[in-house]
N, C-alpha and C positions, 0 to 999 in steps of 0.2 A: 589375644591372638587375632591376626588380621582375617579374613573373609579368603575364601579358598575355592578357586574351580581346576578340577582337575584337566589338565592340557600335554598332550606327549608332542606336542608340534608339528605332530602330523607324520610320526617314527611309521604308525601303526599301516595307517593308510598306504605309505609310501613304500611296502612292500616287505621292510625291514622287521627281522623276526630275533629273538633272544635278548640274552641281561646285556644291559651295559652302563657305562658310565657316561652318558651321552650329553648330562645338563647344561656344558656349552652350546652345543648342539641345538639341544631343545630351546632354550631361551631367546637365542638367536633368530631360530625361524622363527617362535612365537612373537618375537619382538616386531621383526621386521616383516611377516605375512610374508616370506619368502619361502619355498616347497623343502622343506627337508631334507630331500635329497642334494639342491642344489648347495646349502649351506654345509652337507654334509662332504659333498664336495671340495667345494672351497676353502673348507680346513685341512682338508687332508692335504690340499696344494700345499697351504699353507704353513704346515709343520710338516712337511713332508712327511706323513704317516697318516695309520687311521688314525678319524677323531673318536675309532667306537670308546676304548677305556680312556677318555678325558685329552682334557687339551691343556697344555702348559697358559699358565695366567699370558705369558709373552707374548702367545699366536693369539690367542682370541685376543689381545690389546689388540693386537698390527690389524686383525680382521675387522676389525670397528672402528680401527681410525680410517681402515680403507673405504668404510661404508658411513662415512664422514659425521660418527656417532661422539659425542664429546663427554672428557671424564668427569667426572667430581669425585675426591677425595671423600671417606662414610668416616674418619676421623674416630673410627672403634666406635659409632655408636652402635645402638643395639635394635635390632629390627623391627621396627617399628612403623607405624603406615606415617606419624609424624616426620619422623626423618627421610623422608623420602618426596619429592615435589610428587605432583600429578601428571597424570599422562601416560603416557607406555617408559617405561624403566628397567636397565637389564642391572641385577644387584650383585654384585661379590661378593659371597659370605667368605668369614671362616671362625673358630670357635680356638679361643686364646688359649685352652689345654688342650688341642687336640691340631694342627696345623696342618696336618697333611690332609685334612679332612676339610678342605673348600667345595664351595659348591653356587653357581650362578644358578639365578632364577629367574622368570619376569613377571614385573609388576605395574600393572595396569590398572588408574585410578585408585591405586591403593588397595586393589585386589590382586593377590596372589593366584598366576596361571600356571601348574607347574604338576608332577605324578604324582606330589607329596607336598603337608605344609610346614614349610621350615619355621615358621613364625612361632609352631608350637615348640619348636627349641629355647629357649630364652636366653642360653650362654651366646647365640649367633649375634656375632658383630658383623656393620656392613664394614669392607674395606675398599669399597669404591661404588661407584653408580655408573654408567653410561646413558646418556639420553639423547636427541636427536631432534633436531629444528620440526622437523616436518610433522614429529609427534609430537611434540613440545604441548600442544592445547589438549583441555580435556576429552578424553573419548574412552569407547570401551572398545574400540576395534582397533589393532596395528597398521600400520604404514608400510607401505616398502622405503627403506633409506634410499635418499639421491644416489647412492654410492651403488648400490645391487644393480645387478645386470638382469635384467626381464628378454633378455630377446628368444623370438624364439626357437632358435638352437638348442639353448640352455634347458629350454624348460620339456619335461618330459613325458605326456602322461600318464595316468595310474594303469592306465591299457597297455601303454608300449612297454613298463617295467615290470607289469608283470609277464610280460613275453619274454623279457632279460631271465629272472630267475628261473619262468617253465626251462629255458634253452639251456640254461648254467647244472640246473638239475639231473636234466637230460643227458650233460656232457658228463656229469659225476656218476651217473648211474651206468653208463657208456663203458668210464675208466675203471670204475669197477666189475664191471661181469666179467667172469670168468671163462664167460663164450666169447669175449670181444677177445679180436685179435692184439699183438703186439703194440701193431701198427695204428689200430685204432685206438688203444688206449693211450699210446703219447700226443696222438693227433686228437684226442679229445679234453689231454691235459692241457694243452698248448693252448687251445680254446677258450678252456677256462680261465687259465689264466691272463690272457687279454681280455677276455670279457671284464673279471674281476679289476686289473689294470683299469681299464676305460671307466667302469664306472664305479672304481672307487670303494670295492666289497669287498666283503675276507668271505672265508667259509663257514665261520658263524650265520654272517648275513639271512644265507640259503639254506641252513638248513630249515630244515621242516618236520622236527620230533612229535609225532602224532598230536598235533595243537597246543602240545606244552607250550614249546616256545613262541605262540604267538600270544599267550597269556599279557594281558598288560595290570600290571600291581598300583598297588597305593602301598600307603600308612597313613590313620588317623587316630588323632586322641580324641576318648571320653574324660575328662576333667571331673573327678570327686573330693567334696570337701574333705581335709584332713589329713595331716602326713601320714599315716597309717591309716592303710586299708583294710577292709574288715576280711575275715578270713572268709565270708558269704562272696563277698565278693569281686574274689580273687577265685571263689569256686564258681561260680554264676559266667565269669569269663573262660573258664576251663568247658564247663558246659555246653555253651556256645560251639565254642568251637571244636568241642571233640562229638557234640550230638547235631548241630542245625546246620553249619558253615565247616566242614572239615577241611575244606581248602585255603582255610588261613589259620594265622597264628594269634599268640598276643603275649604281652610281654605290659612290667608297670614299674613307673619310678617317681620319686618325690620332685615336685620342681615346688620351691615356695612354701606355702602351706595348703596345698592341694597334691594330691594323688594323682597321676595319668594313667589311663590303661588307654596301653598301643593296641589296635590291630593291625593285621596288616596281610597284603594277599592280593587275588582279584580284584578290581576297582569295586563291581556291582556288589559281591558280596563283603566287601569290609561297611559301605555303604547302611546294607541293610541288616549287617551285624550289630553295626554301632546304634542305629534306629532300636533294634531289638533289645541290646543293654540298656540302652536308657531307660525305654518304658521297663522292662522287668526291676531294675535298680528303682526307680520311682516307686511301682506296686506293690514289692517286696517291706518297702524299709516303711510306706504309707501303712500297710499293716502292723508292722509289730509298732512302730511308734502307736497309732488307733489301741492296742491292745496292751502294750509292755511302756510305752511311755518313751520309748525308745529303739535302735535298731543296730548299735555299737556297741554293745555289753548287757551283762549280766542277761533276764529272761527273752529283751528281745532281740538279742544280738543269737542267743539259742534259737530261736523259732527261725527269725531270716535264715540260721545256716539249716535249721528242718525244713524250709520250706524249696531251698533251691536242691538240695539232695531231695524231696520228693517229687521234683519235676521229672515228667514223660521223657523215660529212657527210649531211643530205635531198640526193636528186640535186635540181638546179636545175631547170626548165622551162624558162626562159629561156635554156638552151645549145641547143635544139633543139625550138621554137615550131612551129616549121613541121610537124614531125612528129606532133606535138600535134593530137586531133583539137578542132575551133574551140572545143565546148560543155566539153571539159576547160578548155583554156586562159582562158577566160570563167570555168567557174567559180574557177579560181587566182587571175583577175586581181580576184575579188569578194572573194578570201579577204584578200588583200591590201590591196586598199583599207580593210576593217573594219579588218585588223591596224591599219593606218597610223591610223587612227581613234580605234582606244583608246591605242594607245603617245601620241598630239597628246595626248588626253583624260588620260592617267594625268599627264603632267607637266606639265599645266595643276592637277591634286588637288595635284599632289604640291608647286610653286607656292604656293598657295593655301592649303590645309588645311597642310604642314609649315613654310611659309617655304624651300624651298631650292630654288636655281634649277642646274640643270646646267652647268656648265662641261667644255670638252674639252680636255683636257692632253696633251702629250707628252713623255716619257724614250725618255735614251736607254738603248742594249743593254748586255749583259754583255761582258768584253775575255774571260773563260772559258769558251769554248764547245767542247764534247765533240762531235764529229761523229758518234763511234760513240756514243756512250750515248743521244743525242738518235734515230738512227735507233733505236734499240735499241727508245727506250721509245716509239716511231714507231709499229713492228711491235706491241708490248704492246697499244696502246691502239686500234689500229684491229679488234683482238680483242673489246675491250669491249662487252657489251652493253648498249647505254644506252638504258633503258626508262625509263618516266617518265610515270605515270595524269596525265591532263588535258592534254599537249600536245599542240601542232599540230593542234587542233581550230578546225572554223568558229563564229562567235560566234552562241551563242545557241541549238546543240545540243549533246545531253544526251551 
C-alpha cells in the first residue's frame, strides 16, 4: 500500500458542510493549491450542475485541459506508486467488476492526499493520470496550473463566506417562520436562491444539523496475516467500537493472503482506533503464543477469545435508569442519539465516497475450546488497562 495523508482540499475549511461525492473536486484543488470553492465553482460552470455528487470523467477532462494539465493513458495498470511518475498527479481509478464505482485522487511524490486510501483496494486500475509542466519536478507542495485564474475577484475569504452561509441561513429560517409574513417569505426565498445561483450551493451546503454534518470521515485498513480471521479478532473489533470509539464502524475481508479490517468514521477517531487494534492484536496474541504456543487455535486461540471478552466493559445506564438522576439520563440519551447520527452519517460516506455497502454475516464457532485457557485469558484481560485519547466523548467537545 502506498503512504497516505489524509486531505479534504480544503471542502472543510471553505465552509462546505455534508456527504458528498466531491473526489473530482477534492483532487483538483489539492492538485492545483487552488481554494475549493473556486474549483468547485468552475465545475459547476462547467457541467452545468453541482459538482456535489460527482462529475462526469468528460467535464473534469475539459476542466484540465483548460487548466493546461496533460493526459497519460494508466493502460489498466494497477495502483501502484511505480506506475505513476513523481511529482503532483491527479489519477483516475476504476475497478473492472465494478465500473460505475470511479474515483479520482491526488498523488504527490508517490504519496497519496485524499479522505481515504484507495491504494488499500488492490482490484483499483489507473485509467489515466493527468500531470502539469509546472508540477512536473519533485516536490511535496502543489502548484497553481498556468491555466487557473488567481485574480482577485475570484478568490474569496474564509470570512466573507462565512457571511454568505450566516445570511443564506438567516433567509431560511426567515422563510420558514410562521410569524414571517407572506411577503416576506417569498422575498427571502428569492434571496436564497440567488444567493445559492451566484455562488454555486444547494441546500445541503448550508445546512447545519447540530455538528453532524460537519463531521469529516476516513476509512482505514489494519492488515492481519491470514485469510481467515480469528473469531478474537473480529470480537476485539467489535469491542472497539461498540465500547471505546462508538462513533465508527468496522467491517473485514480477504484481499491476498492477508485479512483487512476496515474502520471507518471520524478521521481523529478511526486514527486512534486503529493505533488501539494494533497494540491490543500484538499484546493479546504475544500472550497466548508465550503461554499456548500459539494464538489461532486449539488452547491459545481459547484464551485470546477469554482474554478480549474479559476486557473493561463502560457500566450500562440503561440496567438501572431509575436510579439515574433525570438530567444524567437526558444527557446519555443526547449522547446517544448524536452517536446514532454519525455511525447513519459515516455509512452513508462510506456508501458514497468508497462504493461499499455493509453486509451482516454469520460463522459458525470453533469444535476446540479450552474452558481453562479461555477463563484464564478472562482473568488477564479484565486486568487490562484500556485507555484510548478521544473516546467516548460528546460530539463536538474538545
Amino acid at each position: 500500500m502506498m503512504e497516505f495523508i489524509w486531505n479534504d482540499g480544503g471542502r472543510a475549511a471553505s465552509g462546505f458542510v455534508g456527504l458528498t461525492g466531491d473526489c473530482v473536486t477534492r483532487s483538483i484543488a489539492i492538485a492545483t493549491g487552488t481554494s475549493y470553492r473556486d474549483v468547485y465553482r468552475e465545475l459547476g460552470e462547467v457541467s452545468n450542475k453541482t459538482p456535489r455528487n460527482g462529475v462526469c470523467t468528460h467535464h473534469s477532462e475539459a476542466y484540465l485541459k483548460q487548466l493546461r494539465w496533460q493526459y497519460t493513458s494508466g493502460r489498466g495498470l494497477r495502483f501502484l506508486a511505480d506506475s505513476l511518475p513523481k511529482g503532483v498527479v491527479v489519477v483516475h481509478l476504476e475497478m473492472p467488476t465494478r465500473r460505475r464505482h470511479g474515483h479520482f485522487c491526488t498523488v504527490i511524490d508517490h504519496v497519496i492526499h485524499d479522505t481515504w486510501n484507495p491504494s488499500e483496494e488492490p482490484d483499483y486500475q489507473i485509467v489515466g493520470y493527468w500531470t502539469c509542466a509546472a508540477t512536473a519536478s519533485e516536490t511535496t507542495l502543489p502548484c497553481p496550473a498556468p491555466g487557473s485564474s488567481q485574480n482577485a475577484e475570484q478568490v474569496t475569504t474564509q470570512k466573507e463566506f462565512d457571511k454568505i452561509l450566516h445570511r443564506l441561513r438567516a433567509l431560511d429560517s426567515t422563510a420558514n417562520n410562521h410569524a414571517s409574513t407572506e411577503g416576506e417569505k417569498r422575498n427571502a426565498l428569492r434571496m436564497m436562491q440567488n444567493l445559492m445561483l451566484r455562488h454555486n450551493l444547494s441546500r445541503e451546503d448550508i445546512s447545519d444539523d447540530d455538528n453532524v454534518e460537519s463531521v469529516c470521515f476516513t476509512r482505514r485498513a489494519c492488515p492481519v496475516n491470514g485469510r481467515r480471521a480469528c473469531a478474537w479478532e473480529k470480537w476485539l473489533a467489535a469491542y472497539l467500537v461498540t465500547e471505546i470509539f462508538p462513533m465508527i464502524g468496522w467491517y473485514y475481508g480477504v484481499k491476498g493472503n492477508r485479512t483487512l479490517f476496515w474502520f471507518y468514521g471520524p478521521v481523529e477517531d478511526v486514527q486512534n482506533c486503529i493505533t488501539l487494534f494494533r497494540e491490543l492484536l500484538l499484546t493479546i496474541a504475544t500472550a497466548a503464543q508465550l503461554q499456548y504456543g500459539g494464538h489461532s487455535r486449539g488452547s491459545g486461540a481459547s484464551y485470546a477469545e477469554g482474554y478480549v471478552r474479559g476486557l473493561p466493559r463502560h457500566h450500562s445506564p440503561d440496567d438501572d435508569d431509575a436510579t439515574q438522576p433525570s438530567e444524567v439520563v437526558s444527557e446519555t440519551a443526547l449522547v446517544h442519539a448524536r452517536t446514532m447520527a454519525v455511525q447513519d452519517a459515516a455509512r452513508k460516506w462510506l456508501r458514497l465516497e468508497c462504493g461499499v455497502s455493509i453486509v451482516t454475516t454469520y460463522g459458525s464457532g470453533r469444535n476446540q475450546h479450552d474452558p481453562a485457557a479461555a477463563d484464564r485469558g478472562k482473568r488477564h484481560g479484565a486486568k487490562h488497562d484500556v485507555t484510548a485519547e478521544n473516546g467516548r466523548k460528546r460530539l463536538g467537545s474538545s
